[in-house]
N, C-alpha and C positions, 0 to 999 in steps of 0.2 A: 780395306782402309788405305794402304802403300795406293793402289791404283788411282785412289779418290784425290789423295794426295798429291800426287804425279800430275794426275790429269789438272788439279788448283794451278799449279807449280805454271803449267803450259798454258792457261790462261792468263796468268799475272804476267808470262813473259812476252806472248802477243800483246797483251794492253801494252804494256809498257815501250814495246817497239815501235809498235802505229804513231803514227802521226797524222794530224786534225790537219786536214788542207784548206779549212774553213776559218782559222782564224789564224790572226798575223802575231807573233811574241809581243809588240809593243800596243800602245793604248795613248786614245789623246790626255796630252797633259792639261786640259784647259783650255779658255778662251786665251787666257796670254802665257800660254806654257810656251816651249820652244818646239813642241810637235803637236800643232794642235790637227793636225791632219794627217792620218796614218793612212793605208792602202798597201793589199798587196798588189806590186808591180809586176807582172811576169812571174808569178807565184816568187816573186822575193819581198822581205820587207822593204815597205817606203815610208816617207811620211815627211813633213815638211812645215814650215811658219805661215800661215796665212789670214789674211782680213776680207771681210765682206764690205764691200762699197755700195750705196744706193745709187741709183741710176737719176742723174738729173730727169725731171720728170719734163717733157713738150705736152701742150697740147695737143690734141688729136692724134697725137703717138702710141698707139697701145703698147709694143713694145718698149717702152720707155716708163711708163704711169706701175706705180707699185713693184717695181724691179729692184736685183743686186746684183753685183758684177763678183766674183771670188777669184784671188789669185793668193796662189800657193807656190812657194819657191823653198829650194836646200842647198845644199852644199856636200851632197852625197856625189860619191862616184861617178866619172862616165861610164856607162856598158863598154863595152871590151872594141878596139878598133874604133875608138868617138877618139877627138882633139883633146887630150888631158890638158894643157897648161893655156891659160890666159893669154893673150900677146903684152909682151914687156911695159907696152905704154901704156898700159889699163887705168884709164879712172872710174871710180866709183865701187861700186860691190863687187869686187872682179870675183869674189869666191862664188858667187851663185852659178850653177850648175843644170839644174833642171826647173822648170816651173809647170804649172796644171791649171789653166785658168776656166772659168764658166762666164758667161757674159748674157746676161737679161736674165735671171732667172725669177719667173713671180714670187714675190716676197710672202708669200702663204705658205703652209704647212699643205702637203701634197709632194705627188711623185712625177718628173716633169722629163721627158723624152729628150735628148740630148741631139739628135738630128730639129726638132723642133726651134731647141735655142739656137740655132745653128740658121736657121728659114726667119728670126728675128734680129740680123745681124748685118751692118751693111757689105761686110766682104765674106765671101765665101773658106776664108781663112779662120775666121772665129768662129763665136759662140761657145765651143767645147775645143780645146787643144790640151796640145803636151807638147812642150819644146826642152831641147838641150840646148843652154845657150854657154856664150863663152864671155869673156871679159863683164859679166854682169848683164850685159843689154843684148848681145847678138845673137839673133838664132840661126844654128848649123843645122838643125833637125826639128821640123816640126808634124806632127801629125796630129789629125782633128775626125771628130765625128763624119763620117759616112755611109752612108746606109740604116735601114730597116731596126738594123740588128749594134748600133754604138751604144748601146744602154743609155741612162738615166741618172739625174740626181734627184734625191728626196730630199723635201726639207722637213725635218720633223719638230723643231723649233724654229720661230720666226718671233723674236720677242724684240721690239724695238722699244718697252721701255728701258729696259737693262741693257739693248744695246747686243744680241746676240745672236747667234744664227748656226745652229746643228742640222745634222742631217750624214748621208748615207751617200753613196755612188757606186755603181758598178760601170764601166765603160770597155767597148774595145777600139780603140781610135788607131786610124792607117795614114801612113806616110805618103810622099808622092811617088816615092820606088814601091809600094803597097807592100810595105812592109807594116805588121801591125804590135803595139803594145797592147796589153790588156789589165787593166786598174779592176781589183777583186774587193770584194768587204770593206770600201772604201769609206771612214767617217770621218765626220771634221766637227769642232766647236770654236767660232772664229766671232771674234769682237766685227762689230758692225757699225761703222763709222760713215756719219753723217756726209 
């Protein structure tokens, strides 16, 4: 019995040690919460304010017809050795600090390759990034989808009568010094604005 006991004792003290590298502490608050985008960053928590835009549609544009463009921004930390403070003349949103943007993604429920939105994109700079910016508008650090292996975004809601747009992302996106971020367990529920 003592042994059976012991040995409970040492199982209740493993669980309770371990830790889930699979999910992040926080959760989206909503289409118009103040994190409706969470992600772990570098197995740290992220998460951020973001809205989904429709892509003005052209004719004979495929990438363009039935599209959404998503940008996500915070006011979280710089990682360690980035430019902490704004320049003193700053107008506009100078608190924003990092953004994650997506650009053409087909506005269907489906799982969509993030080198792909990247090949429906006029500069080789978009389609999928991540930047650290400074004073609100400048970017000092950006990295973007390349290669094989940058993951994807899923869209698992696409409801344009409510105006909504959820889904998922896993990414690994690299700098020009090839240095890389990697976005984990990534979901968002983001107002979709005409």
């Amino acid at each position: 019995m003592k042994n059976g006991i012991q040995f409970l004792c040492l199982l209740v003290g493993i669980w309770a040690c371990s830790k889930s590298n699979n999910d992040s502490a926080i959760s989206p608050d909503g289409v118009d919460g103040p994190k409706n985008a969470i992600a772990l960053l570098n197995d740290e928590d992220w998460y951020g304010r973001g809205t989904a835009s429709k892509v003005v549609a052209i004719s004979g544009d495929t990438c363009r017809i039935n599209r959404f463009n998503v940008y996500i921004s915070n006011e979280l930390p710089y990682p360690k050795g980035a430019r902490k403070a704004a320049p003193y003349n700053c107008i506009g949103p100078c608190d924003q600090t990092q953004y994650l943007s997506f650009e053409k993604v087909p506005l269907a429920i489906g799982k969509y390759d993030a080198v792909r939105l990247t090949s429906c994109t006029p500069a080789p700079i978009t389609g999928v990034s991540y930047g650290l910016i400074i004073g609100g508008d400048v970017v000092f650090t950006a990295y973007r989808a390349q290669g094989a292996n940058s993951g994807w975004i899923e869209v698992t809601r696409a409801d344009t009568v409510a105006n909504v747009i959820e889904g998922k992302f896993e990414l690994t996106l690299t700098s020009q010094e090839a240095k890389t971020v990697q976005f984990r367990n990534g979901s968002f529920t983001l107002p979709l604005q005409k």
